[in-house]
ZALO-60544 format. One record per residue (C-alpha): x, y, z; residue in three letters. Coordinates in pm, 1 decimal, decimal comma. Layout:
<nodes>
+----------+----------+----------+-----+
!       c1 !       c2 !       c3 !   r !
+----------+----------+----------+-----+
!        X !        Y !        Z ! ala !
...
+----------+----------+----------+-----+
</nodes>
This chain:
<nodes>
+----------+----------+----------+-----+
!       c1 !       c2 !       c3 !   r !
+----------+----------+----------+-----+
!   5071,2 !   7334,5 !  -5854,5 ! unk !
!   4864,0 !   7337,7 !  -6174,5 ! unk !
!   4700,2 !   7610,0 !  -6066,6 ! unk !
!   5009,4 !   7821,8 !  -6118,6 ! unk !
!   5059,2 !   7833,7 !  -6456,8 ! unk !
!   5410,2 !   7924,0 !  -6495,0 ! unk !
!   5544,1 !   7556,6 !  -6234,8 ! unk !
!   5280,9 !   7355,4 !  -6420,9 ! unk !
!   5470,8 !   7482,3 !  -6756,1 ! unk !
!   5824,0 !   7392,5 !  -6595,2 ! unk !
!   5688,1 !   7094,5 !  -6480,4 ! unk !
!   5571,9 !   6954,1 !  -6801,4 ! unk !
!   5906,3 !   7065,6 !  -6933,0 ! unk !
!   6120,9 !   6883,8 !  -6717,8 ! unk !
!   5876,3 !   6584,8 !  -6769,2 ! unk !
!   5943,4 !   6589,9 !  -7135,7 ! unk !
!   6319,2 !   6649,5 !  -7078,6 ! unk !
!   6333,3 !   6329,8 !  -6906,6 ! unk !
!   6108,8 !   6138,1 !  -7136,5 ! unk !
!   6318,8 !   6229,5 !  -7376,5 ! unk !
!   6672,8 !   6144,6 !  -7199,0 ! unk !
!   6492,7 !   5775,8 !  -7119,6 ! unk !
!   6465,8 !   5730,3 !  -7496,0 ! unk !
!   6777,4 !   5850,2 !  -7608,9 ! unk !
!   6960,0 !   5605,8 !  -7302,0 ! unk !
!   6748,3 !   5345,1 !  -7483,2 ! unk !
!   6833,5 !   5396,3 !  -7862,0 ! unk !
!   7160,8 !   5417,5 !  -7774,9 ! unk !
!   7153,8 !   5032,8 !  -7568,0 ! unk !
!   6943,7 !   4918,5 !  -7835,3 ! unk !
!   7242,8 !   5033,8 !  -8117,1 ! unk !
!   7574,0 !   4859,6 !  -7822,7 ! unk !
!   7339,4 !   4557,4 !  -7879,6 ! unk !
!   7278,8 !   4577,3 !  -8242,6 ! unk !
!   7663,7 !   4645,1 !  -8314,0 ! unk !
!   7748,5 !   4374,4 !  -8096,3 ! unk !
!   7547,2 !   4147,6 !  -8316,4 ! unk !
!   7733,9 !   4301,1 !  -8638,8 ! unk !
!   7389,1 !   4504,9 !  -8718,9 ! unk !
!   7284,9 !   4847,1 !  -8742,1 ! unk !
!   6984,5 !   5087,0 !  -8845,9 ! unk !
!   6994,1 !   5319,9 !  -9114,3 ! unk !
!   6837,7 !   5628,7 !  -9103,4 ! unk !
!   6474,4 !   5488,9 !  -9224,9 ! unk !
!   6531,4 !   5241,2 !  -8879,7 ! unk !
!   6578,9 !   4988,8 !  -9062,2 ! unk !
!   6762,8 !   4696,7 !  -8883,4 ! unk !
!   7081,9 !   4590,9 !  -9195,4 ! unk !
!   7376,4 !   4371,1 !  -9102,7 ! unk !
!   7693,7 !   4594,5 !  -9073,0 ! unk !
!   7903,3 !   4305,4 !  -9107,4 ! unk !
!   7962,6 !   4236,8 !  -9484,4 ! unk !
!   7969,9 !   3882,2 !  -9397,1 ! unk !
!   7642,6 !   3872,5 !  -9250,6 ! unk !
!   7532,8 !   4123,6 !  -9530,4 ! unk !
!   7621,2 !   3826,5 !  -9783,9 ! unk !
!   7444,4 !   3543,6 !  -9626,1 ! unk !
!   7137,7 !   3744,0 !  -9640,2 ! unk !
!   7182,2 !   3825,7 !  -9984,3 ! unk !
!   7216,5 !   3501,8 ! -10102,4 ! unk !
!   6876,5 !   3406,1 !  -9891,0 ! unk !
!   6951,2 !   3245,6 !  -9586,0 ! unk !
!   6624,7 !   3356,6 !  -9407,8 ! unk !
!   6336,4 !   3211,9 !  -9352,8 ! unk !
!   6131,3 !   2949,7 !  -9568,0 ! unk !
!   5885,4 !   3100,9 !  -9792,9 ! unk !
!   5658,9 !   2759,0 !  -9808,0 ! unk !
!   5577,0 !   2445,2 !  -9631,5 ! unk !
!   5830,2 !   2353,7 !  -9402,0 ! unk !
!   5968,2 !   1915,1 !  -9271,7 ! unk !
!   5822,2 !   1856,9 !  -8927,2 ! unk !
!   6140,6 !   1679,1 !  -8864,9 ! unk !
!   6431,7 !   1906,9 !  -9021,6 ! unk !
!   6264,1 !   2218,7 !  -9064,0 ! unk !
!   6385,9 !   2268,6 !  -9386,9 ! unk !
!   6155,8 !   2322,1 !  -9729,0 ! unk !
!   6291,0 !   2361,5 ! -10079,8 ! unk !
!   6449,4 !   2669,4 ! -10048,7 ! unk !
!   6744,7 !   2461,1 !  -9868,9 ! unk !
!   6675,5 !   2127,9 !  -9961,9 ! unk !
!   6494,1 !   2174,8 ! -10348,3 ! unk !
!   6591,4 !   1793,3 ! -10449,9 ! unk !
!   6401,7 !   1588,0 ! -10141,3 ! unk !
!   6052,8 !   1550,5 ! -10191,8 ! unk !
!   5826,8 !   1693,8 !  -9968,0 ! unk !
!   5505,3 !   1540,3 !  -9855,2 ! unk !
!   5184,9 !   1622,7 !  -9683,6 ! unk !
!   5044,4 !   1359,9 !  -9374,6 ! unk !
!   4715,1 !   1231,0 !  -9463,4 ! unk !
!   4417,1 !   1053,3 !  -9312,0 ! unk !
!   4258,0 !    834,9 !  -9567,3 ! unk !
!   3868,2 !    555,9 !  -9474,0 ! unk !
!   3703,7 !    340,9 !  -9708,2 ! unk !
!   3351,5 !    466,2 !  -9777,5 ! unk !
!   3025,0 !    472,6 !  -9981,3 ! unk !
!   3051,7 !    731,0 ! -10255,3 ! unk !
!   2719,9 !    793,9 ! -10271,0 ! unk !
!   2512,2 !    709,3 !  -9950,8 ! unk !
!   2145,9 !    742,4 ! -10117,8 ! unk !
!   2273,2 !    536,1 ! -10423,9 ! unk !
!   2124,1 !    274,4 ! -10244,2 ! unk !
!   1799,3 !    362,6 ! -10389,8 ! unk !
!   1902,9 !    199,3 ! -10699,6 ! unk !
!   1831,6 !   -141,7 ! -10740,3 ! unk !
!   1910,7 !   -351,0 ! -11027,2 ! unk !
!   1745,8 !   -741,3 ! -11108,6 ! unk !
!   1408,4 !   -741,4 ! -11200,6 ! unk !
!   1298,1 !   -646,1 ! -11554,7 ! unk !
!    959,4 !   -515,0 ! -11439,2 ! unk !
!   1101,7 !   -180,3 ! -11239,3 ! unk !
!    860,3 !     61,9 ! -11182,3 ! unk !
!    941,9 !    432,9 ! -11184,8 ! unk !
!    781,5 !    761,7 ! -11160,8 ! unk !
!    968,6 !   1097,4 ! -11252,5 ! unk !
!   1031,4 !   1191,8 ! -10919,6 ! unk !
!   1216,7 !    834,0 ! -10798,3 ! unk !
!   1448,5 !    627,1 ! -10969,0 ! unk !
!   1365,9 !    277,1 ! -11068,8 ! unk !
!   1295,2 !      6,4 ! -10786,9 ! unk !
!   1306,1 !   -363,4 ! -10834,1 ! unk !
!   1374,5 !   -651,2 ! -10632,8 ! unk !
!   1707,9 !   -681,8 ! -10680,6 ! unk !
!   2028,9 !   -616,5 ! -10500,7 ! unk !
!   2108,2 !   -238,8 ! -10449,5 ! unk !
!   2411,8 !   -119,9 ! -10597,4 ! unk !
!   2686,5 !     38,3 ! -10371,1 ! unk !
!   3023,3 !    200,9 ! -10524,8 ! unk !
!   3280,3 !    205,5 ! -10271,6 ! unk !
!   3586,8 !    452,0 ! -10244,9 ! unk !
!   3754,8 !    652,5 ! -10011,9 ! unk !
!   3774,8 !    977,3 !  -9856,3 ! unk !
!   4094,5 !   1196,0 !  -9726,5 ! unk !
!   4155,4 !   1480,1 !  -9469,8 ! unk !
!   4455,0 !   1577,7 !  -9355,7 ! unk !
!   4610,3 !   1802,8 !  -9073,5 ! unk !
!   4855,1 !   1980,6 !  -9335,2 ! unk !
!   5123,8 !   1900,2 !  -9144,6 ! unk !
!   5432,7 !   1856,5 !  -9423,4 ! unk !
!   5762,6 !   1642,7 !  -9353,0 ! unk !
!   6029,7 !   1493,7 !  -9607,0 ! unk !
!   5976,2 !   1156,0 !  -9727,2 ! unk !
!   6353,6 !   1080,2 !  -9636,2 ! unk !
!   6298,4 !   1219,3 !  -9312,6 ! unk !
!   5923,6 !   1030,0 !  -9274,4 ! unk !
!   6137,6 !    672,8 !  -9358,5 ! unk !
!   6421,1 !    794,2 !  -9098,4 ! unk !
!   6230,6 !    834,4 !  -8811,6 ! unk !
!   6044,0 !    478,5 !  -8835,4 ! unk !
!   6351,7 !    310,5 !  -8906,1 ! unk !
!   6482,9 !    485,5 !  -8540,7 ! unk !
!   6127,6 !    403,4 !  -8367,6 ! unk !
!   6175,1 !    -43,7 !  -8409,5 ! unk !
!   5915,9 !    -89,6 !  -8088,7 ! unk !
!   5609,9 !    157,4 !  -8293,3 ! unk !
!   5403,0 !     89,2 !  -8606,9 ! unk !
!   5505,9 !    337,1 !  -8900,6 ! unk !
!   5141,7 !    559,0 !  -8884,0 ! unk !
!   5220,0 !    561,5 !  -8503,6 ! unk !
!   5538,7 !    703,1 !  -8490,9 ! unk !
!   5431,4 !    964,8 !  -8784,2 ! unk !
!   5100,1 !   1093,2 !  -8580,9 ! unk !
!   5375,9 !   1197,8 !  -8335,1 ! unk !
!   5510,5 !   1440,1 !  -8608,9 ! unk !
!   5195,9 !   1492,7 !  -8738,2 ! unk !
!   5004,0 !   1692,9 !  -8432,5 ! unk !
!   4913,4 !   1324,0 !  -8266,0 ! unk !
!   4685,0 !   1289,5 !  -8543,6 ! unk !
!   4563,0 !    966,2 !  -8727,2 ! unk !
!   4709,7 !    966,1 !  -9036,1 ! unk !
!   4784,2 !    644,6 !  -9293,5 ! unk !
!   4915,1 !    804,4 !  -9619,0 ! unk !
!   5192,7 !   1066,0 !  -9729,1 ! unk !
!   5082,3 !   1280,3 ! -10056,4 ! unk !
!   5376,1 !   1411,8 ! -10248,8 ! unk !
!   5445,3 !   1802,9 ! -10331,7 ! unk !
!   5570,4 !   1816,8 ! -10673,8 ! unk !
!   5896,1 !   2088,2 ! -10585,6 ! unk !
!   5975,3 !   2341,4 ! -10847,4 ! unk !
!   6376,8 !   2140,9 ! -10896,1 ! unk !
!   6262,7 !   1779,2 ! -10764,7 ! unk !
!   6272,1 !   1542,0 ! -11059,7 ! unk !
!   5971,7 !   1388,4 ! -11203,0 ! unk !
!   6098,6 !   1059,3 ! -11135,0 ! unk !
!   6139,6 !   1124,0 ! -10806,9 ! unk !
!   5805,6 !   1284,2 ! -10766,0 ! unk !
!   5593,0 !   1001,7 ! -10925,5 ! unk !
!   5765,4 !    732,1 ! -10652,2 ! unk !
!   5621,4 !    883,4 ! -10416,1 ! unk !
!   5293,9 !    932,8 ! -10545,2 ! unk !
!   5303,3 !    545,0 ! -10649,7 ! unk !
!   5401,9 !    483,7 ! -10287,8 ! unk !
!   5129,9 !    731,3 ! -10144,6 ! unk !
!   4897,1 !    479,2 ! -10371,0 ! unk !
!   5023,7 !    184,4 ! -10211,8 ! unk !
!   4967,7 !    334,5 !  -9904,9 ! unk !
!   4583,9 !    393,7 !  -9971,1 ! unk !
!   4544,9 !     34,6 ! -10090,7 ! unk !
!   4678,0 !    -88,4 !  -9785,7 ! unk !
!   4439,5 !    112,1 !  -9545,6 ! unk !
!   4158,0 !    131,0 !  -9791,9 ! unk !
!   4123,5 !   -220,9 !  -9978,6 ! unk !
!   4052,7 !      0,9 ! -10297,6 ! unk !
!   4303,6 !   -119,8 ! -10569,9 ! unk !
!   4229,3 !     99,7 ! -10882,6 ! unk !
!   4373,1 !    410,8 ! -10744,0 ! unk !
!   4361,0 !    618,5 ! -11035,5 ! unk !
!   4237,1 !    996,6 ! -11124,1 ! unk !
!   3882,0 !    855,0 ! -11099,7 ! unk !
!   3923,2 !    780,5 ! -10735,7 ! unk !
!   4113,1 !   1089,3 ! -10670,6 ! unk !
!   3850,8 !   1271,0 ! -10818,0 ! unk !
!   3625,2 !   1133,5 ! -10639,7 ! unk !
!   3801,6 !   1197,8 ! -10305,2 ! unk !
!   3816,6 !   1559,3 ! -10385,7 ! unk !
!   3439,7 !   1575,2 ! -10439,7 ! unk !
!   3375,3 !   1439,1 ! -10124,4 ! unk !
!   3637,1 !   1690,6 !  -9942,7 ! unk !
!   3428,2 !   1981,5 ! -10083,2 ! unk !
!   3112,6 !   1840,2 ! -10005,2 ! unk !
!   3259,0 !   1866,3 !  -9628,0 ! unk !
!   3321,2 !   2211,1 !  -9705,6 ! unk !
!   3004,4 !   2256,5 !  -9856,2 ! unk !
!   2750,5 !   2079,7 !  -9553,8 ! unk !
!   2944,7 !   2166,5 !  -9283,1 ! unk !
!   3071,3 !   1801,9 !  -9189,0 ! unk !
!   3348,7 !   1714,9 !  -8957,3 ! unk !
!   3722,8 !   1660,2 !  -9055,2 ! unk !
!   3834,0 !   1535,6 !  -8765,3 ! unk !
!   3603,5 !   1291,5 !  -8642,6 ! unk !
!   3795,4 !    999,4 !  -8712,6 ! unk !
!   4143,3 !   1114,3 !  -8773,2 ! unk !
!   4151,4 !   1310,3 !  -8427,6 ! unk !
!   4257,3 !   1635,5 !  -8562,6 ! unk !
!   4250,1 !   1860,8 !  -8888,8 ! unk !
!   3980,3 !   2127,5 !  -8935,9 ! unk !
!   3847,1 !   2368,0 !  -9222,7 ! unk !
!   4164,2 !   2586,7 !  -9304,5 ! unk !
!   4393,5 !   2259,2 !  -9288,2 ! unk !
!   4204,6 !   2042,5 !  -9571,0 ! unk !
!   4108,4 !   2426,8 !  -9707,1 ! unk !
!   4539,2 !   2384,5 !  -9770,6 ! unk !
!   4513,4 !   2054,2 !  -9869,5 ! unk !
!   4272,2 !   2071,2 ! -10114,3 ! unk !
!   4485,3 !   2200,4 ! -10422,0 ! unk !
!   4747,3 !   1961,9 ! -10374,3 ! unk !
!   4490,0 !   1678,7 ! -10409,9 ! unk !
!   4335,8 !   1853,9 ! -10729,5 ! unk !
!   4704,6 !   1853,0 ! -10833,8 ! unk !
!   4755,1 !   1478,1 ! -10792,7 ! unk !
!   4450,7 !   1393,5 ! -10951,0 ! unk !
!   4545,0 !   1654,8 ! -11295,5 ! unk !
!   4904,3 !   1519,5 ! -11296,4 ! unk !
!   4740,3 !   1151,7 ! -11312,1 ! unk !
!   4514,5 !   1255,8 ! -11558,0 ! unk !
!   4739,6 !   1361,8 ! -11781,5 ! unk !
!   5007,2 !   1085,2 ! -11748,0 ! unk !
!   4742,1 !    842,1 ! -11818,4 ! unk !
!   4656,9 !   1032,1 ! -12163,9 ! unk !
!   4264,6 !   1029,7 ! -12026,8 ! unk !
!   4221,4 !   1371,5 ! -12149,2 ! unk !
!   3999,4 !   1335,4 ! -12392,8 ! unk !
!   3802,2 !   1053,0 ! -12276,3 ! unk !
!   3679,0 !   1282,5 ! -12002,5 ! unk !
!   3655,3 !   1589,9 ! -12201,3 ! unk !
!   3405,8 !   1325,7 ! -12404,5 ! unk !
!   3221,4 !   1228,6 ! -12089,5 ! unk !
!   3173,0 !   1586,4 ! -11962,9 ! unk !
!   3027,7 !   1714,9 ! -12292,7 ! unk !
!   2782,4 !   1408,9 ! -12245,2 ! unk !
!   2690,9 !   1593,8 ! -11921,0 ! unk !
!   2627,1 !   1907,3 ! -12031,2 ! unk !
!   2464,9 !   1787,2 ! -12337,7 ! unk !
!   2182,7 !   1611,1 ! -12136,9 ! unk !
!   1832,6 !   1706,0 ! -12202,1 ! unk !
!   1694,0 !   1896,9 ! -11873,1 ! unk !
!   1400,8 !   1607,7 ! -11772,8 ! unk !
!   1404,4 !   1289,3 ! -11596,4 ! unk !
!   1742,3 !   1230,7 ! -11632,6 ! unk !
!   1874,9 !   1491,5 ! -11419,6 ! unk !
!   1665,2 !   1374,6 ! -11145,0 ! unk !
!   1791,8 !    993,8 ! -11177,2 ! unk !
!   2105,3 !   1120,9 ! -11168,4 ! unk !
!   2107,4 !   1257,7 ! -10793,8 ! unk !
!   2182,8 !    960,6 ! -10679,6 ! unk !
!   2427,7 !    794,0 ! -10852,3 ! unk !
!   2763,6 !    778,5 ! -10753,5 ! unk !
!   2882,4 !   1019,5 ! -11042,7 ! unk !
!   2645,9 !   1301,2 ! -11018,9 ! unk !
!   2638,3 !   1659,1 ! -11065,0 ! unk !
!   2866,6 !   1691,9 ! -10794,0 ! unk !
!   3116,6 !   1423,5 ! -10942,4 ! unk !
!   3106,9 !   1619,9 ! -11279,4 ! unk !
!   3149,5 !   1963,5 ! -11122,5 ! unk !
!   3466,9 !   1857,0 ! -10931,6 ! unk !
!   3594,4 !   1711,3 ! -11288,9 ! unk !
!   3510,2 !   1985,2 ! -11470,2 ! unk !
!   3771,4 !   2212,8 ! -11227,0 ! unk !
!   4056,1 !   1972,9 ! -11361,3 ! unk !
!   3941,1 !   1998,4 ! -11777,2 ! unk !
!   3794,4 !   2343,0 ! -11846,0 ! unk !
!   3948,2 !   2650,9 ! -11826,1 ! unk !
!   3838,3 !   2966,7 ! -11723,3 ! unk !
!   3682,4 !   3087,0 ! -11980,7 ! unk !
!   3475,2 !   2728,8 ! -12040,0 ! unk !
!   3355,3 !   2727,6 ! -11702,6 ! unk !
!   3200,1 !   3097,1 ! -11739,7 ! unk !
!   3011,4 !   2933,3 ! -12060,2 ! unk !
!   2882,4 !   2618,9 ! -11908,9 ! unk !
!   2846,6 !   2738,2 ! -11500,6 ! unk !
!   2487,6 !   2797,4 ! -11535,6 ! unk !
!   2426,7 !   2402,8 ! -11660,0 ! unk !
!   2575,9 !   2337,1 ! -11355,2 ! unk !
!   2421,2 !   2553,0 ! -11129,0 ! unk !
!   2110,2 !   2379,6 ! -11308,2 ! unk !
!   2212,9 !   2016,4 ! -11273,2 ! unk !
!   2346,4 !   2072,7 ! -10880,6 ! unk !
!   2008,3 !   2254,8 ! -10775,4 ! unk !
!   1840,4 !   1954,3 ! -10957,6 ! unk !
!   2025,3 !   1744,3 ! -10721,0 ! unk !
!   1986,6 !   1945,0 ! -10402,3 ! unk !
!   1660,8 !   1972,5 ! -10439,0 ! unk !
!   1562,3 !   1571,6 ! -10494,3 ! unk !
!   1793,2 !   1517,7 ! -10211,8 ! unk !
+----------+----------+----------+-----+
</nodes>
């Protein structure tokens, strides 16, 4: 037949006529269904509520939650902007510093050559902390507190690692909501704290520690470590979430405390030290270049950090390189 022009013409015709007829048969079921849901499209085809009922409940925002969302309710702070939201976290004592061993402290007669730090006889020095991952999974504290009061027969981190993706977790870190009181926001965080001396042993929880914790997070980042290999779940983009809200805890602290300038004092001592043997002690001391790099993201601004980043691009190749 397609080799007779004129039928293959009627035949595409009538092909298109029913193509067409299919669609219209469609549109018009698709609009019985819409109107039967009080919706219609306008002539962009654009689905909008018909019913001026419906039309006001999604004027006054009843969608969808912009932001994190409770594990247990489902609700954020668009519909609940007075309960304090909080993020499930995984939280091990450690070594802050794992080649800080090298320094060892006793003996008045250390030797020393510019590329090692002193060595003596003595006992090697070891500052402990912690470090935290998390799965980013979010939940109310309310709701957290709820649900282990209903689960009597389970521990309280083993009924949360069912809300929290069945993985490990030991600490809840507060999200400071644009209408949830300060008050209510530094509880938590004080019980978050209690929390991490409980399953850490480390009792000055301050913005030091915190500090701390976030330099070892981005030194995960940065080597390519694990995040899950003791909490069970959790990988890159999860902690890549977390990550702000632990810089955030860490600045709020900072600045309740009134350390500001204590730090700011410290810092300039960092930048202000003469490039020589210093720098290369340094690498292995539990507040390094990578401790004052992570410190310097909660003091300097912008334009600070453009002045000084080449000092510490200096001071961390320093320390890569001994390392």
């Amino acid at each position: 037949m397609r080799g007779h022009p004129t039928v293959a013409e009627r035949i595409e015709e009538v092909r298109q006529q029913t193509k067409r007829e299919k669609k219209r048969l469609a549109m018009a079921m698709r609009e019985n269904q819409l109107r039967a849901l009080g919706m219609k499209t306008n002539a962009l085809g654009q689905v909008k509520a018909e019913n001026p009922i419906l039309q006001q409940l999604v004027d006054m925002g009843l969608g969808e939650e912009p932001g994190p969302v409770c594990v247990i309710c489902r609700e954020g702070y668009r519909f609940q902007p007075g309960r304090v939201l909080a993020i499930y976290t995984f939280s091990r004592r450690c070594q802050l510093e794992d080649l800080e061993s090298q320094l060892w402290y006793g003996s008045p007669h250390a030797s020393s050559t510019a590329s090692s730090p002193p060595v003596s006889s003595g006992r090697s020095r070891k500052t402990l902390g912690y470090y935290t991952v998390s799965h980013f999974n979010v939940v109310h504290v309310e709701c957290h507190l709820s649900a282990v009061r209903l689960a009597r027969a389970r521990d309280e981190w083993e009924s949360a690692a069912l809300q929290n993706a069945n993985t490990r977790c030991n600490g809840l870190l507060p999200l400071w909501g644009p209408q949830v009181p300060e008050s209510a926001f530094a509880t938590c965080l004080a019980r978050h704290n209690t929390y991490l001396q409980e399953c850490t042993g480390h009792r000055d929880i301050g913005y030091v520690s915190t500090c701390h914790d976030l330099k070892l997070l981005i030194l995960r980042f940065a080597l390519e470590r694990s995040f899950s290999d003791e909490s069970g779940g959790g990988g890159p983009q999860s902690n890549m979430h977390f990550l702000p809200y632990l810089l955030h805890a860490a600045l709020y602290v900072l600045n309740t405390t009134r350390s500001w300038s204590r730090e700011e004092k410290n810092l300039r001592s960092f930048l202000e030290t003469a490039r020589g043997e210093k720098w290369v002690e340094n690498h292995v001391e539990s507040d390094s270049a990578f401790y004052y790099t992570t410190l310097a993201l909660l003091l300097q601004s912008c334009q600070r950090w453009n002045t000084n980043r080449l000092t510490y691009l200096g001071r961390l190749l320093v320390t890569a390189h001994c390392r």
